[in-house]
Short mmCIF file of the C-alpha atoms (twelve columns), coordinates in Angstrom:
data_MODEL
# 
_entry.id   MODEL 
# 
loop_
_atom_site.group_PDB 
_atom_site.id 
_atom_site.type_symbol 
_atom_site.label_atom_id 
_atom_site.label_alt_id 
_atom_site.label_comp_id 
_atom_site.label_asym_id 
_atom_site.label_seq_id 
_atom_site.Cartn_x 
_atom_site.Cartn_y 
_atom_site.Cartn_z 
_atom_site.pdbx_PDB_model_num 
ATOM 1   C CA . UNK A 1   5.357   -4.228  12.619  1 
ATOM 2   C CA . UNK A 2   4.274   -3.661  16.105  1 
ATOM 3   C CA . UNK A 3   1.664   -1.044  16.941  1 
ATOM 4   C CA . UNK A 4   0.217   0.254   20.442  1 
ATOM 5   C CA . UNK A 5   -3.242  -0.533  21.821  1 
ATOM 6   C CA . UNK A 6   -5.987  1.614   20.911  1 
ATOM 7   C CA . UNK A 7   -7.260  3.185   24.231  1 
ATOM 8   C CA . UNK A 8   -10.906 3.165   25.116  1 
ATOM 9   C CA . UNK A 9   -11.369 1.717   21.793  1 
ATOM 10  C CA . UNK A 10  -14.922 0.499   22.051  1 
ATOM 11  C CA . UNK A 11  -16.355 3.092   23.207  1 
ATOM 12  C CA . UNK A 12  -14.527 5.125   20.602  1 
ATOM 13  C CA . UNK A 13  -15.437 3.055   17.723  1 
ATOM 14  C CA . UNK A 14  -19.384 3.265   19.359  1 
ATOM 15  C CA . UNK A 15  -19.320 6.775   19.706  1 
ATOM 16  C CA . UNK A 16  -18.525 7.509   15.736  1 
ATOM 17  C CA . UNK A 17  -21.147 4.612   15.075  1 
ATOM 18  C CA . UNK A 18  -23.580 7.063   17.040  1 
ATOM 19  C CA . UNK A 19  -22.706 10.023  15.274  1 
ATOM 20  C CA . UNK A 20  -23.208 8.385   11.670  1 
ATOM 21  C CA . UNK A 21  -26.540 6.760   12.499  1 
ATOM 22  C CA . UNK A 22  -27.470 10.684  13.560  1 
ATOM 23  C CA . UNK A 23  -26.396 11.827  10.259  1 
ATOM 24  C CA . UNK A 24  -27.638 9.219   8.375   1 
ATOM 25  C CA . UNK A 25  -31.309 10.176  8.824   1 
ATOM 26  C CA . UNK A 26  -30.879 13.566  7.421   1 
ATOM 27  C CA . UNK A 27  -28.797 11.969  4.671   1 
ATOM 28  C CA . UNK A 28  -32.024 9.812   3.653   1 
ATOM 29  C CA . UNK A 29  -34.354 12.627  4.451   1 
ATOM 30  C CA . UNK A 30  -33.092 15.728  2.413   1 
ATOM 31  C CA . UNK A 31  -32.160 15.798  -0.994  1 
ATOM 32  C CA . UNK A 32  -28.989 14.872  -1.909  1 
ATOM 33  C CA . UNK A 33  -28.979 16.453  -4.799  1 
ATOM 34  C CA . UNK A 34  -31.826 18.491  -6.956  1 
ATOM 35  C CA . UNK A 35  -32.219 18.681  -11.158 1 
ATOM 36  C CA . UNK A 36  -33.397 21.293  -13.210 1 
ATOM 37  C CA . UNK A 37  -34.847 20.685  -16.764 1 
ATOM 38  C CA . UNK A 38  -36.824 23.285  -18.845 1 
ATOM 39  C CA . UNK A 39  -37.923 25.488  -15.728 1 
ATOM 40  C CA . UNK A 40  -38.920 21.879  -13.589 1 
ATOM 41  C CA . UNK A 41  -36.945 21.480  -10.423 1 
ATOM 42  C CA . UNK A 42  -37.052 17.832  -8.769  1 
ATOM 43  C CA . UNK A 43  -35.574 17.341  -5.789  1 
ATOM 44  C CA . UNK A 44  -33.727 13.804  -4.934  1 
ATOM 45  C CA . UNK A 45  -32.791 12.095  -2.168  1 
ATOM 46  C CA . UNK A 46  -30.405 9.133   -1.828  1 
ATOM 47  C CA . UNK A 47  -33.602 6.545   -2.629  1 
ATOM 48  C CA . UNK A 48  -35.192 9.039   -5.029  1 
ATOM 49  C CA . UNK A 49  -31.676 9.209   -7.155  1 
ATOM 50  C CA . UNK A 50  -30.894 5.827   -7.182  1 
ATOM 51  C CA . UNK A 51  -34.673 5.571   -8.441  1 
ATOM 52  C CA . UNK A 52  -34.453 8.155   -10.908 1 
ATOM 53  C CA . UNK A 53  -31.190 7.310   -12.383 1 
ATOM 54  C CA . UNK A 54  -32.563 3.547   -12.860 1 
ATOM 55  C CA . UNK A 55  -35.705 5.349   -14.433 1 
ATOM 56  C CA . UNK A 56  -33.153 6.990   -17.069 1 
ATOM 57  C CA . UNK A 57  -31.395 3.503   -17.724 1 
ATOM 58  C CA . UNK A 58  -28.337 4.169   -16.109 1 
ATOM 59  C CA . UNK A 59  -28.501 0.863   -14.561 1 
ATOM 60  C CA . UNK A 60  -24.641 0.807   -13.770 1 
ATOM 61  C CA . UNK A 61  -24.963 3.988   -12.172 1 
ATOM 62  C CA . UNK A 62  -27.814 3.765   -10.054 1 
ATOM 63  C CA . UNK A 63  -26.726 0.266   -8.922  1 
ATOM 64  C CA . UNK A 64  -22.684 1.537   -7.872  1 
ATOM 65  C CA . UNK A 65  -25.166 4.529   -5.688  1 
ATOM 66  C CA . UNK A 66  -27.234 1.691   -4.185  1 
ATOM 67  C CA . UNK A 67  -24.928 -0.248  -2.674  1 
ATOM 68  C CA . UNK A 68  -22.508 2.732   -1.862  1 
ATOM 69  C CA . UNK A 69  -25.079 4.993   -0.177  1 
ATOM 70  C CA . UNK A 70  -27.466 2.254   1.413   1 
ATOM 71  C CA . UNK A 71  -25.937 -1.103  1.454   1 
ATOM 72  C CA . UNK A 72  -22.275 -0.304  2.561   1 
ATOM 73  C CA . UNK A 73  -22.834 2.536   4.752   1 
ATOM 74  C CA . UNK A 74  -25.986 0.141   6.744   1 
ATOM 75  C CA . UNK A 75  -23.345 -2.716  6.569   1 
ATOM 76  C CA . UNK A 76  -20.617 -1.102  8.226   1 
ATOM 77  C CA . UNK A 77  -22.756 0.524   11.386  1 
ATOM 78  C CA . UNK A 78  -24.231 -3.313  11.818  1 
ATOM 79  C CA . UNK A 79  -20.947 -5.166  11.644  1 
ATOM 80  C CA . UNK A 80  -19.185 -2.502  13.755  1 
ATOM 81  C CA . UNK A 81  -22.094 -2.115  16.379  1 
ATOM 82  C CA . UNK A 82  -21.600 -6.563  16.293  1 
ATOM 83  C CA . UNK A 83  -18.034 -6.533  16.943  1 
ATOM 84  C CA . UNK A 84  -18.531 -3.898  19.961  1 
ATOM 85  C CA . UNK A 85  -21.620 -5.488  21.698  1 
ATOM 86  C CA . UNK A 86  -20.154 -8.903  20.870  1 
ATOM 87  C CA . UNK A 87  -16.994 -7.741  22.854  1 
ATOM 88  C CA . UNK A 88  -18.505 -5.940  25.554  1 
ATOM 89  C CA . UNK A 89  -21.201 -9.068  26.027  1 
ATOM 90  C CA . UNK A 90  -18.063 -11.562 26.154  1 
ATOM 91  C CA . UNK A 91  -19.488 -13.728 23.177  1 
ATOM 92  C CA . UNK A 92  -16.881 -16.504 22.779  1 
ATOM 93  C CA . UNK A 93  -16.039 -18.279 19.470  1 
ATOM 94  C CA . UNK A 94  -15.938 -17.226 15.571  1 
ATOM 95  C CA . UNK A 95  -12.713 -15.515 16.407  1 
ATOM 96  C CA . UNK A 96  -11.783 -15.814 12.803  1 
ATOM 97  C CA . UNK A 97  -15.422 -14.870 11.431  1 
ATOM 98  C CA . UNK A 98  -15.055 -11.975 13.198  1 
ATOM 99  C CA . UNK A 99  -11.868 -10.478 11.365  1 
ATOM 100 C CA . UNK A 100 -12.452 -11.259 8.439   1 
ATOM 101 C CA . UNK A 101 -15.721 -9.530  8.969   1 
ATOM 102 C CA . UNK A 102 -13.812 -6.282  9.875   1 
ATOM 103 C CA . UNK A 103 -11.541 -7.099  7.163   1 
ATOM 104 C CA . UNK A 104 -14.204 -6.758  5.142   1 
ATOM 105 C CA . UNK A 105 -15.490 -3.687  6.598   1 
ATOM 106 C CA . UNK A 106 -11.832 -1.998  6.134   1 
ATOM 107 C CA . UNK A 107 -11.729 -3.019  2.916   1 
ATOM 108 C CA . UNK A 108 -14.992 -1.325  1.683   1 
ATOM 109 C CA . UNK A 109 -14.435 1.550   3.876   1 
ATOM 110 C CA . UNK A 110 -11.736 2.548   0.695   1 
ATOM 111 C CA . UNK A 111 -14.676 2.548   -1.449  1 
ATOM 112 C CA . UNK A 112 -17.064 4.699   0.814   1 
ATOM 113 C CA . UNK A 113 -16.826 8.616   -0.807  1 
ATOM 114 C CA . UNK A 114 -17.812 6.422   -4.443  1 
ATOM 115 C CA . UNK A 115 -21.201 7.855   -4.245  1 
ATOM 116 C CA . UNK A 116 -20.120 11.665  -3.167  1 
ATOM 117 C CA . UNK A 117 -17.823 11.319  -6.354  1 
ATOM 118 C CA . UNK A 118 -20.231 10.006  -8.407  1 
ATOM 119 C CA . UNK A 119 -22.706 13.133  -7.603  1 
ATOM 120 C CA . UNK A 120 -20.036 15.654  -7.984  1 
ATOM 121 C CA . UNK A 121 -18.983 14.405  -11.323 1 
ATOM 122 C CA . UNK A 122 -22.821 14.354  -12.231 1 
ATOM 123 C CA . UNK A 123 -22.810 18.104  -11.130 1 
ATOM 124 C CA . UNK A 124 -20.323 18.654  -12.839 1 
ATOM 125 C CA . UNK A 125 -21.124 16.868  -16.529 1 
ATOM 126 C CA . UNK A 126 -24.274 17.783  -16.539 1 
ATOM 127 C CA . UNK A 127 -23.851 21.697  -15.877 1 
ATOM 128 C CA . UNK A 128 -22.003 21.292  -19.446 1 
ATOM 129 C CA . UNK A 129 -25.277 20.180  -21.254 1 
ATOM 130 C CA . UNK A 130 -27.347 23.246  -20.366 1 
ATOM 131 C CA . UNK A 131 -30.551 21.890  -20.525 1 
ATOM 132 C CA . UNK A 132 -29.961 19.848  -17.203 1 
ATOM 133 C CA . UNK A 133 -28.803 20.972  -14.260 1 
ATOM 134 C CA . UNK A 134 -27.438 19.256  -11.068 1 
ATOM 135 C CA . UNK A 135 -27.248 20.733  -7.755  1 
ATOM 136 C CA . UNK A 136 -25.750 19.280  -4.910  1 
ATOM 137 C CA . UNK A 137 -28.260 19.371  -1.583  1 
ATOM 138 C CA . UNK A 138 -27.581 19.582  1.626   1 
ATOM 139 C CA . UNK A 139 -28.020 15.965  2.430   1 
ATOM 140 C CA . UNK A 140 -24.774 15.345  0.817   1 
ATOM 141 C CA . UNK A 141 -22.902 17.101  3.590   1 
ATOM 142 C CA . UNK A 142 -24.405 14.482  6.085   1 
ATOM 143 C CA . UNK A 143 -23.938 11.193  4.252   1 
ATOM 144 C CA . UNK A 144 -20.146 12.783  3.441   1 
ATOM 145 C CA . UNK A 145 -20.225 13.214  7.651   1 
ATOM 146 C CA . UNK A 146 -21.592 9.616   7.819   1 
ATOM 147 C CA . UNK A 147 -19.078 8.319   5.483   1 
ATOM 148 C CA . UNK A 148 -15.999 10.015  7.244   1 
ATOM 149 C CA . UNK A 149 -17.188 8.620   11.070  1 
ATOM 150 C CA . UNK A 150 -18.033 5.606   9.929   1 
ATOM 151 C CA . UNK A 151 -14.147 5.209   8.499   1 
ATOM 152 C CA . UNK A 152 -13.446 6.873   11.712  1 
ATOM 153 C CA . UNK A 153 -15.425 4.036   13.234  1 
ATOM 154 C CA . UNK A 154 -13.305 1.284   11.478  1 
ATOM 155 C CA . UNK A 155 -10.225 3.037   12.469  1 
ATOM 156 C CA . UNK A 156 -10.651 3.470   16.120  1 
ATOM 157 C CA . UNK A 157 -11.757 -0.475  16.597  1 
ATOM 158 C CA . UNK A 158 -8.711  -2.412  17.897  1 
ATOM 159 C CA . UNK A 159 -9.212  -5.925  16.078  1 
ATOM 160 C CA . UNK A 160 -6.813  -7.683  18.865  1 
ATOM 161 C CA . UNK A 161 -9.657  -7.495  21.369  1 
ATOM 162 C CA . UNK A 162 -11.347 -10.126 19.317  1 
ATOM 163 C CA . UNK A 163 -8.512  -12.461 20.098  1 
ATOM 164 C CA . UNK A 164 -7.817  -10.816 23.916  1 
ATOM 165 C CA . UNK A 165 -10.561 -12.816 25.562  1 
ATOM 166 C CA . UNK A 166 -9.195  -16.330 24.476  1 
ATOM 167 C CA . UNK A 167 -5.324  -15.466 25.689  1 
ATOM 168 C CA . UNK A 168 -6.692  -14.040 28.712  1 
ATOM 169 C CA . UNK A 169 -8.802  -17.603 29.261  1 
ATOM 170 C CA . UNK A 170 -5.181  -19.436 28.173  1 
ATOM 171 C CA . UNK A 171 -2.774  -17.313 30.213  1 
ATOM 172 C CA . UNK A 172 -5.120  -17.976 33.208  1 
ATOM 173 C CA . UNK A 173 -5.309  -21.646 32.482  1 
ATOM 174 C CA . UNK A 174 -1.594  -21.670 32.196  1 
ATOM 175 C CA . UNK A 175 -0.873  -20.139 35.642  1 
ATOM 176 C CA . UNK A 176 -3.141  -22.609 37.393  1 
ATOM 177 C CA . UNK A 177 -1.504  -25.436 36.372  1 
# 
C-alpha cells in the first residue's frame, strides 16, 4: 500500500512532544485521583497511587499504573525527541535500530489510555462499596492530554526519513558515476 509523505513532519511530531511534556508536569503534580474512607480524604497523584495501591497489595495493579503512567509515557517523549534530533542532526547508521524503536513506540502507544481505564473502573467499583470512595482529579485530564499528543506524536513522525538520508547519499553516488 502506498501512502503520501507526511509534511513538516518533524516539527509536527516535536511540537505534540512539547505539548505532552507541558502536560505531563501537572499530570505528576495534581492528584489524579482522591479517596474517601470514614470522613478521611487522601488525595493521590500518579506516584502517590501507584504507592498506595502497592501499600494495599494490589501488586498487579499498581505495577500495570507504573509502567503505563511513568515508564511508557517518559519512554515515548525520549525515543520520539531521539528519532527527531537524530534526524535533524544527520546521525548516520542504526537505520534498523531506529524502526524498530518506533515500532516499538507504535506498538505501546495501543496500550497508553490502560491507566485512565484502570482509574475509571476504580471509580467506578469502588463507589459500589460505600465505605470507599474514588474521585477522579483533575490531573487525569492532563495525563489523558499527554497520552492523546503523545499518540499524536507517533502518528505525525514519518518513519521513511530514517531511511531518506542513506538513498539520498546512494542516488547521489549513483549520478556521479
Amino acid at each position: 500500500m502506498l501512502h503520501t509523505r507526511k509534511i513538516n513532519s518533524v516539527q509536527k511530531t516535536l511540537a505534540w512532544l512539547i505539548t505532552a511534556v507541558i502536560f505531563y508536569i501537572p499530570a505528576n503534580l495534581y492528584p489524579v485521583m482522591s479517596t474517601s474512607t470514614l470522613g478521611r480524604t487522601a488525595y493521590n497523584t500518579i506516584v502517590g497511587g501507584v504507592v498506595e495501591l502497592w501499600n494495599q497489595q494490589a501488586y498487579f495493579i499498581s505495577v500495570v499504573i507504573f509502567f503505563a503512567s511513568i515508564v511508557i509515557p517518559i519512554g515515548k517523549i525520549l525515543v520520539l525527541m531521539w528519532l527527531c534530533l537524530s534526524l535533524k542532526l544527520r546521525i548516520k547508521g542504526r537505520k534498523q535500530e531506529r524502526m524498530v524503536l518506533y515500532r516499538i513506540t507504535l506498538w505501546f502507544g495501543r496500550w497508553s489510555m490502560i491507566d485512565v481505564f484502570v482509574v475509571a473502573i476504580l471509580v467506578s467499583l469502588m463507589q459500589l462499596g460505600g465505605i470507599l470512595k474514588i474521585e477522579p482529579g483533575i490531573a487525569i485530564v492532563a495525563f489523558a492530554v499527554v497520552v492523546v499528543t503523545t499518540m499524536l506524536a507517533a502518528e505525525a513522525f514519518d518513519p521513511r526519513l530514517i531511511w531518506d538520508q542513506e538513498e539520498s547519499k546512494e542516488n547521489h553516488a549513483n549520478t556521479h558515476h
